[in-house]
C-alpha positions as CSV (number, residue, x, y, z in Angstrom):
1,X,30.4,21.1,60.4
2,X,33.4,21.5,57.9
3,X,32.7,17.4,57.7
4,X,29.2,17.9,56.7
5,X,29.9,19.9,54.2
6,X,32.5,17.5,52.6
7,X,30.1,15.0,52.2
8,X,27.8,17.1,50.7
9,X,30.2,18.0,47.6
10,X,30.9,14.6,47.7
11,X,27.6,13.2,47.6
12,X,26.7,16.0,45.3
13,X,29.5,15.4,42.8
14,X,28.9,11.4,43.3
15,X,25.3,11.8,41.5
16,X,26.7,14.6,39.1
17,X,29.0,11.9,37.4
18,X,27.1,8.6,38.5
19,X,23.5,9.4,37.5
20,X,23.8,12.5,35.1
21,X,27.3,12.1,33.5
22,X,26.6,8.3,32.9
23,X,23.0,8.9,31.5
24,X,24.5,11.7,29.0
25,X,27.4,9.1,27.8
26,X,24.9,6.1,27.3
27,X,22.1,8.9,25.5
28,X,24.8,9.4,23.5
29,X,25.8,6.4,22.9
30,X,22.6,5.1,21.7
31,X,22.0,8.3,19.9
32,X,25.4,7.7,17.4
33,X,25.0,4.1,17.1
34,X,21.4,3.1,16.6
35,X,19.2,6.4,16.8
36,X,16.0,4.6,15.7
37,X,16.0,2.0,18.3
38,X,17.1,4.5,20.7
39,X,13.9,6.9,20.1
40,X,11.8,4.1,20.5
41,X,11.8,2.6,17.3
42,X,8.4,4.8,16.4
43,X,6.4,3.9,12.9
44,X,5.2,7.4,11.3
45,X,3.0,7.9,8.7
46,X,3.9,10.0,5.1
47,X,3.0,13.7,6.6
48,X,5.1,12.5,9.8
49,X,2.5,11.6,12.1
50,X,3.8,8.8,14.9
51,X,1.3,5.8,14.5
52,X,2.5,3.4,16.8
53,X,6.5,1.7,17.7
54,X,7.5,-1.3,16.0
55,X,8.4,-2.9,19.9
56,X,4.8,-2.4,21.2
57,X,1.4,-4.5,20.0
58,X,-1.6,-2.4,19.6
59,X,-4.9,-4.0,19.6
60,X,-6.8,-3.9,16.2
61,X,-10.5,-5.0,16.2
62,X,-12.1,-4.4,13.0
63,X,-12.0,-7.5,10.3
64,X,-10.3,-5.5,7.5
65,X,-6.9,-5.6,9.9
66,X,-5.3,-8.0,10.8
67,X,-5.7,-9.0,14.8
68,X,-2.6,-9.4,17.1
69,X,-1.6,-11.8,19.9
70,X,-4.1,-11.6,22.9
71,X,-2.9,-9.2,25.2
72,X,-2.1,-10.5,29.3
73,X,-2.1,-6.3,29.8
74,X,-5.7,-6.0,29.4
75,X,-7.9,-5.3,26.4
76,X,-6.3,-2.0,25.8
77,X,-3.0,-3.1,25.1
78,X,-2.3,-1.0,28.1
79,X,1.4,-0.7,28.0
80,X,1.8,0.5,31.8
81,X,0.5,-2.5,32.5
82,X,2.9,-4.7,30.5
83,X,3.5,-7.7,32.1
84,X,2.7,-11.3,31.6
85,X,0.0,-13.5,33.5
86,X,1.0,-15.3,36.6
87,X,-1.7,-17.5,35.9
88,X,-1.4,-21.0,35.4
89,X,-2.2,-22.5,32.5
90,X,-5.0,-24.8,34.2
91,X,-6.9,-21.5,35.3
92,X,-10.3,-21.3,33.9
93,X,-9.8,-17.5,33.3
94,X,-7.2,-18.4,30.7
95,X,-9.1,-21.0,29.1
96,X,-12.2,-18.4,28.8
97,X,-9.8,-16.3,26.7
98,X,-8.6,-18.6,24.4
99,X,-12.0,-20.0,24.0
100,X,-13.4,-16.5,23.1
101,X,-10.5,-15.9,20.8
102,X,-11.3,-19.2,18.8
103,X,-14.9,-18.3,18.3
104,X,-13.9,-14.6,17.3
105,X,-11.6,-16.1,14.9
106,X,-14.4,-19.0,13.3
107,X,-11.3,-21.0,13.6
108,X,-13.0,-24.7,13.8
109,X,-11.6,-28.6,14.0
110,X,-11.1,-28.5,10.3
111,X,-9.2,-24.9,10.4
112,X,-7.6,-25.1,13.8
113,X,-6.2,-21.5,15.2
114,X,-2.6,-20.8,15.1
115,X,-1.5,-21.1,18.9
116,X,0.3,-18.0,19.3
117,X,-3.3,-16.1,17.9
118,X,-4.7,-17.8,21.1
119,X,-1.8,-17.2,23.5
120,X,-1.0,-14.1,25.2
121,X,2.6,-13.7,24.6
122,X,4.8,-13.1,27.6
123,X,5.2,-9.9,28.0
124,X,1.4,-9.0,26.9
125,X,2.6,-6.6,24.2
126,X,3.9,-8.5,21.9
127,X,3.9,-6.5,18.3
128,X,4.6,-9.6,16.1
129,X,2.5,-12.5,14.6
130,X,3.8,-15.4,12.8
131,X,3.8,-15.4,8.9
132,X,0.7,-18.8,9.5
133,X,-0.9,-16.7,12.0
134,X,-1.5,-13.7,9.5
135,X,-2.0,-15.9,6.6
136,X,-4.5,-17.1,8.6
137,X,-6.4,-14.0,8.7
138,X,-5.6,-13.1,4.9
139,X,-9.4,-14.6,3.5
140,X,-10.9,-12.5,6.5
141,X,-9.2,-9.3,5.6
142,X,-9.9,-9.9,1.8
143,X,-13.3,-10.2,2.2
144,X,-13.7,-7.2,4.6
145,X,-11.3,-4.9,2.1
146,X,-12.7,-6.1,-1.6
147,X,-9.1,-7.3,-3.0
148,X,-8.3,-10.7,-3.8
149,X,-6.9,-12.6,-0.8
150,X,-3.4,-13.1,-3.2
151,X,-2.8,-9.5,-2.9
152,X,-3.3,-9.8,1.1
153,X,-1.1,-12.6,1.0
154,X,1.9,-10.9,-1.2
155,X,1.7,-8.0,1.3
156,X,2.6,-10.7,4.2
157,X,5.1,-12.1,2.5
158,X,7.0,-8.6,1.6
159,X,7.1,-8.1,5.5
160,X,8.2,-10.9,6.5
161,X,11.6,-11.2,8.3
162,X,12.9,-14.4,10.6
163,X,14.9,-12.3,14.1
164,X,17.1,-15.2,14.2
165,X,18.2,-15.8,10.9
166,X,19.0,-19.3,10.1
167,X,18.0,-21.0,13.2
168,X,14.1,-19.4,13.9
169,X,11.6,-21.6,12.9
170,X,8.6,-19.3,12.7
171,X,8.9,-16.1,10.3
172,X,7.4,-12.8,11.8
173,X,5.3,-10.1,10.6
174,X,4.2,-6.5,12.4
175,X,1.1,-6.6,12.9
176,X,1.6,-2.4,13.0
177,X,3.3,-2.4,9.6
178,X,1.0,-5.0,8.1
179,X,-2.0,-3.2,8.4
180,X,-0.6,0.5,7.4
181,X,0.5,-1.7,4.3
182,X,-2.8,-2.8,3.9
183,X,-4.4,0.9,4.2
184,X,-1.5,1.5,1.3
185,X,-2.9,-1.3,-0.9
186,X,-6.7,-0.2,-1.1
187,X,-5.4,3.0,-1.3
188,X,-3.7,2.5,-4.4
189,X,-6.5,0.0,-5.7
């Protein structure tokens, strides 16, 4: 008995310092260091409303916003469902998608579709579009919003950044941040 006890304060003060202790120091951790990030990096409006995070895609619909990646988690964006499709790229259910996307878009031989506006991205929540993919969209959104497509396209380029510096190819927007921007602009106008 006096055995059973001792591994019961063992086990007990085992999960104290190995589950409790070390989730406190790494909270902490993240809390001191990068507090944003570590709250989820979450996008809130003027009055302090959360809108959205700048890590998870949220599927936008109506032509005066611009539209994200194609989502493998279902047309919801749902993020429990995060994960990307274990189908192959020869399955007809893909090429479906990517053929519904190009006709949603107009995109046509002569004004081809950006691939990643056409391709799920591999995780299915994927909250960034290149800089051609939302230029792409910029006469759509112009024409849905009433501004001139150069003021669509000088919000794009003030929110552009490249993740890898020097060595990215493709510059990258939030789609999240893009379109609050864009509710800013005809706000203003």
């Amino acid at each position: 008995m006096q055995s059973l006890l001792a591994s019961i304060r063992l086990t007990i003060a085992t999960m104290a310092f190995c589950v409790v202790g070390y989730a406190a120091v790494i909270w902490g951790i993240g809390q001191a260091v990068t507090p944003a990030t570590a709250n989820g990096s979450l996008i809130t409006r003027e009055d302090g409303t959360i809108v959205g995070s700048r890590l998870v895609g949220q599927n936008f619909t109506r032509p005066e916003y611009f539209w994200p990646r194609p989502s493998s988690a279902g047309d919801g964006y749902d993020a429990t469902a995060a994960a990307g499709s274990n189908k192959s790229p020869t399955s007809p259910d893909l090429t479906d998608r990517a053929r519904g996307t190009v006709e949603r878009y107009g995109a046509t031989a002569g004004n081809p579709l950006p691939a990643e506006l056409a391709a799920a991205s591999g995780g299915g929540l994927d909250p960034h579009i290149t800089e051609r993919g939302a230029l792409y969209q910029a006469p759509r959104i112009a024409e849905a919003r009433g501004v001139p497509q150069s003021d669509i396209e000088t919000v794009i380029r003030d929110h552009v950044f490249s993740p890898g510096g020097f060595f990215t190819p493709d510059r990258l927007v939030n789609v999240l941040e893009l379109n609050l921007a864009l509710d800013g602009l005809t706000a203003t106008q």
